[in-house]
N, C-alpha and C positions, 0 to 999 in steps of 0.2 A: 514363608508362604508368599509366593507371588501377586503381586496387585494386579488385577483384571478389570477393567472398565466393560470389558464385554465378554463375553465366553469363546472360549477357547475354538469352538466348532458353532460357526452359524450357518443358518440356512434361508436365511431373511429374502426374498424375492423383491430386487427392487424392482424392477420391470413388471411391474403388474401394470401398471398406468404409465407409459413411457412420455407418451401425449400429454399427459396431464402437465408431468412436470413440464416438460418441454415449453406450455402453454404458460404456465404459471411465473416460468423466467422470462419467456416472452415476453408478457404484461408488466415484469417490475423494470425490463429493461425499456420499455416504451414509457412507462411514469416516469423512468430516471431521466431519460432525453427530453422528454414534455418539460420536468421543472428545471433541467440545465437548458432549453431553451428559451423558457417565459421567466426563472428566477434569475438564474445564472447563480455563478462561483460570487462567492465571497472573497475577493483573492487579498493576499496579503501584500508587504509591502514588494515582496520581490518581484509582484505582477503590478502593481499599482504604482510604482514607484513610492519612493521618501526621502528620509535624510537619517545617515548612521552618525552617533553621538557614542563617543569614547570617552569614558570618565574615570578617574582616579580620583583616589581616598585614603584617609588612613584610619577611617573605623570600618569595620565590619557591614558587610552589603546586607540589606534587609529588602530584598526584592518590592516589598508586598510594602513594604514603607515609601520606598518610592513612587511605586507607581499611583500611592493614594496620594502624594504629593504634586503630583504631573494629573490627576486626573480633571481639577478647576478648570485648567485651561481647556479643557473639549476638545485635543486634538483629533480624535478618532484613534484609530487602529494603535497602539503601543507597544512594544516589544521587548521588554528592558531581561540581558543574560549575564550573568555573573563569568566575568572570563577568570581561566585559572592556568595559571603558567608555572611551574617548577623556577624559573627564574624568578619570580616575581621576590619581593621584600616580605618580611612578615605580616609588615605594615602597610605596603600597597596593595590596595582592593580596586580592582579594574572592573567596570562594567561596560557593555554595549548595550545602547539605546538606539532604538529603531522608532522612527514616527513616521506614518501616512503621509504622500503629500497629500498637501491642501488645497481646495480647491479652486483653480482658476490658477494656483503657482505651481513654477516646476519644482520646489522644493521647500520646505519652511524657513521661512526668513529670518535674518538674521534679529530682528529684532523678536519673535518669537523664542529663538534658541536663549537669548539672554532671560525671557522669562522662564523657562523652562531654569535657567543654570538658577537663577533667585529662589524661586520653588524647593530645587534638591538640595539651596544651599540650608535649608531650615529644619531639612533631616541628616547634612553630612558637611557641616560649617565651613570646611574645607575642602568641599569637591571642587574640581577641575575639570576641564574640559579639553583633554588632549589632541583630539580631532573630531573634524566635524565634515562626514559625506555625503553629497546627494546621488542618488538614482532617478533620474530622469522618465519618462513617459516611453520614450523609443527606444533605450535599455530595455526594460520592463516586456516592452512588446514582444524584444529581441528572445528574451528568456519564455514565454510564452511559448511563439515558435520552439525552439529549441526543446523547450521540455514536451509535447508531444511529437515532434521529430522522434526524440527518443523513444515514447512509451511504441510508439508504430514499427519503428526498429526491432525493438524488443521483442514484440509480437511476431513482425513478420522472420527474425531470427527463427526463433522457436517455432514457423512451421516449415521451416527450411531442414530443421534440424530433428523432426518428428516425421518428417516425408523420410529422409534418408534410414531413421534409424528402423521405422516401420513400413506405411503405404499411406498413400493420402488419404485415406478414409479416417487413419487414427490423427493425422495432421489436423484435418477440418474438424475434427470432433476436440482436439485438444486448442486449436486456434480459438472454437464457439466461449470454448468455456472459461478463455482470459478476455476475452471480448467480456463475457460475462460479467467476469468480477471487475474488469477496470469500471464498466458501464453503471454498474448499483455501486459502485465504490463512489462515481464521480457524481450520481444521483442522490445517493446519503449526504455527500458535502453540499449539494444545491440545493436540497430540501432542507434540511439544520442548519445552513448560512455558516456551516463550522467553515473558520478563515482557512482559504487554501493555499498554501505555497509550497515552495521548493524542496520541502520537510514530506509533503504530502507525494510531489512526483518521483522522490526515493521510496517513499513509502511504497506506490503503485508498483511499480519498477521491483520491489521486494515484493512485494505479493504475484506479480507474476512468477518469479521464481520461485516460491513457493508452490502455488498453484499448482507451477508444472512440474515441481516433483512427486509432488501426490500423484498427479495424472499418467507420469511416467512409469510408477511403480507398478500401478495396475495394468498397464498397458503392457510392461512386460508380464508380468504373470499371466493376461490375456494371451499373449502370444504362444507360452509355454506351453498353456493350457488347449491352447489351438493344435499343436503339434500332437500333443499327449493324448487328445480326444476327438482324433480324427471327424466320427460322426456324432459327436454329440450338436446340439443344434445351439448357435450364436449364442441365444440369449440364456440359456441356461450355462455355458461358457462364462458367458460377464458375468451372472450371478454368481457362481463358484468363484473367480475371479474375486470378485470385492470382497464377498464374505472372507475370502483367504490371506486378504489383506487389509481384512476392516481392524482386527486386533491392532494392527501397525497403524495404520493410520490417526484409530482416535487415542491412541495412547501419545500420539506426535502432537497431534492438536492439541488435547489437555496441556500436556508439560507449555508448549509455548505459550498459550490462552493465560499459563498461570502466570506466569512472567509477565505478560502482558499489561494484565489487569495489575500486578506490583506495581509495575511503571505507570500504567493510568492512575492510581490511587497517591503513589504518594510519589512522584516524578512531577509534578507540579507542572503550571502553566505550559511554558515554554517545549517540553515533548509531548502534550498530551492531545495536540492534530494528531501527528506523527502515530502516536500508540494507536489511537481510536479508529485509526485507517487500517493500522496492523490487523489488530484484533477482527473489526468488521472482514477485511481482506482473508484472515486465517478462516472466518465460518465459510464465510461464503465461496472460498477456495476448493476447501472441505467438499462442501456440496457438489459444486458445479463438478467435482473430478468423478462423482458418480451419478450424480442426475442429467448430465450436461454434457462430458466426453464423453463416456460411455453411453448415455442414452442416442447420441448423436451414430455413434459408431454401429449402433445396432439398427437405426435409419438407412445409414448407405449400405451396412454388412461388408463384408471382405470375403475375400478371395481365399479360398482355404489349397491353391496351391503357390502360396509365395512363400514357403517359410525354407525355401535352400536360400532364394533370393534377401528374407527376411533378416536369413544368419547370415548372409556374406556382410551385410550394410552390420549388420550389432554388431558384428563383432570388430570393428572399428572403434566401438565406444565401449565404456569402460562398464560391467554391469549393473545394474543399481542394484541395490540389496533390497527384497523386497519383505 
């Protein structure tokens, strides 16, 4: 017997209130800009700068022992990852430590690092200090730029590539709805102060792709559905549409949601920005591909004689399965 998260044939009308939702993301996406403008990002060291500390041992890394060892000195922000290398000895246990810089220096000083090395030496008698890097303030800035360069890339790829394969009406409507999710993604991190870095702008960057395979799925069965039903009217169109692909969709989300939430529970410290950005990014992806492109696309409506034009551009690309 087949597992079903939802029935086989729905008939669910999401377009009863198009406005509403429309409205409703409006509003979370004006809070998310309002507290990323008065709170701001909590950013980590990759945007704040610090200093990387490389350590060697030869007992056994106990994450959670160190870092209760390193906590007295009040550095702020901490990062400490167990590196693991096929090379390695049986007997060498390699960690990276990451600390915030401090304030008023471009990096923690050396005579801090030596407290720090006294500290870990009372949980790993024999630790060592293999190297020792700073990251700078104008580095930091550098990466900043850079990582939205990217996310706008991303975005504006993707309506390059949604014009072509459809018409700009499904472009604007799939562009609205990664606008969407990067905006309450970056609005949940400045509301929770959860630390944000360069874990988090893969993260984004993954959720866009995401995102737009949900939105692409329905957008081609939209189109199909367009051909097939000449004079049926728009919105009853998308409603067939989703419902024909709703089975697909939440069966896609569950499975990854459950992953997800493995890795937040027991993935510890160090990936669980990273997940928490997933997971929020997978709901809210979810949504926006039917409240958000589609509601959008039923605003501007389309053109119900572009579909010789429609197949010459898809069929360029490869089908999605929907």
């Amino acid at each position: 017997m087949r597992l079903r998260l939802v029935p086989q044939e729905t008939k669910w009308d999401f377009f009863s209130r198009p406005t509403l939702w429309l409205g409703i993301s409006g509003a979370l996406m004006v809070a998310a800009l309002v507290s990323f403008f008065i709170q701001g990002l909590n950013f980590g060291i990759d945007f704040r700068g610090g200093t990387t500390i490389r350590t060697e041992s030869a007992q056994e890394v106990v994450i959670a022992d160190y870092r209760q060892a390193i906590e007295p000195l009040e550095l702020g922000d901490i990062s400490i990852t167990e590196v693991f290398d096929v090379t390695f000895e049986e007997d060498q246990h390699v960690t990276m430590i990451r600390i915030q810089a401090q304030e008023g220096e471009e990096a923690v000083t050396a005579d801090m690092i030596k407290k720090v090395e006294v500290q870990l030496q009372t949980v790993a008698p024999d630790i060592t200090f293999v190297s020792v890097e700073s990251v700078g303030p104008k580095v930091s800035g550098e990466l900043i730029n850079t990582a939205v360069i990217a996310v706008l890339l991303a975005i504006g790829a993707v309506l390059v590539y949604i014009w072509l394969r459809f018409e700009w009406q499904f472009a604007v409507g799939a562009v609205m709805a990664l606008v969407h999710d990067v905006v309450l993604t970056i609005g949940v991190f400045s509301e929770l102060q959860i630390k944000f870095d360069l874990a988090i702008i893969a993260a984004l960057l993954t959720i866009v792709g995401y995102s737009l395979n949900d939105t692409v799925v329905v957008f081609d069965r939209v189109r199909e559905n367009l051909r097939k039903y000449k004079k049926m009217d728009l919105k009853e169109v998308l409603n067939l549409s989703i419902n024909e692909t709703l089975s697909r969709t939440v069966m896609t989300s569950a499975t990854t949601l459950l992953a997800l939430i493995s890795l937040f529970v027991l993935g510890g410290d160090v990936i669980r920005g990273f997940v928490f950005a997933m997971i929020w990014g997978v709901i809210v992806g979810t949504y926006s591909s039917v409240f958000i492109a589609s509601a959008a696309l039923l605003k501007f409506g389309v053109k119900r004689d572009w579909s010789k034009q429609a197949n010459t551009a898809g069929n360029k690309f490869a089908d999605i399965d929907a």
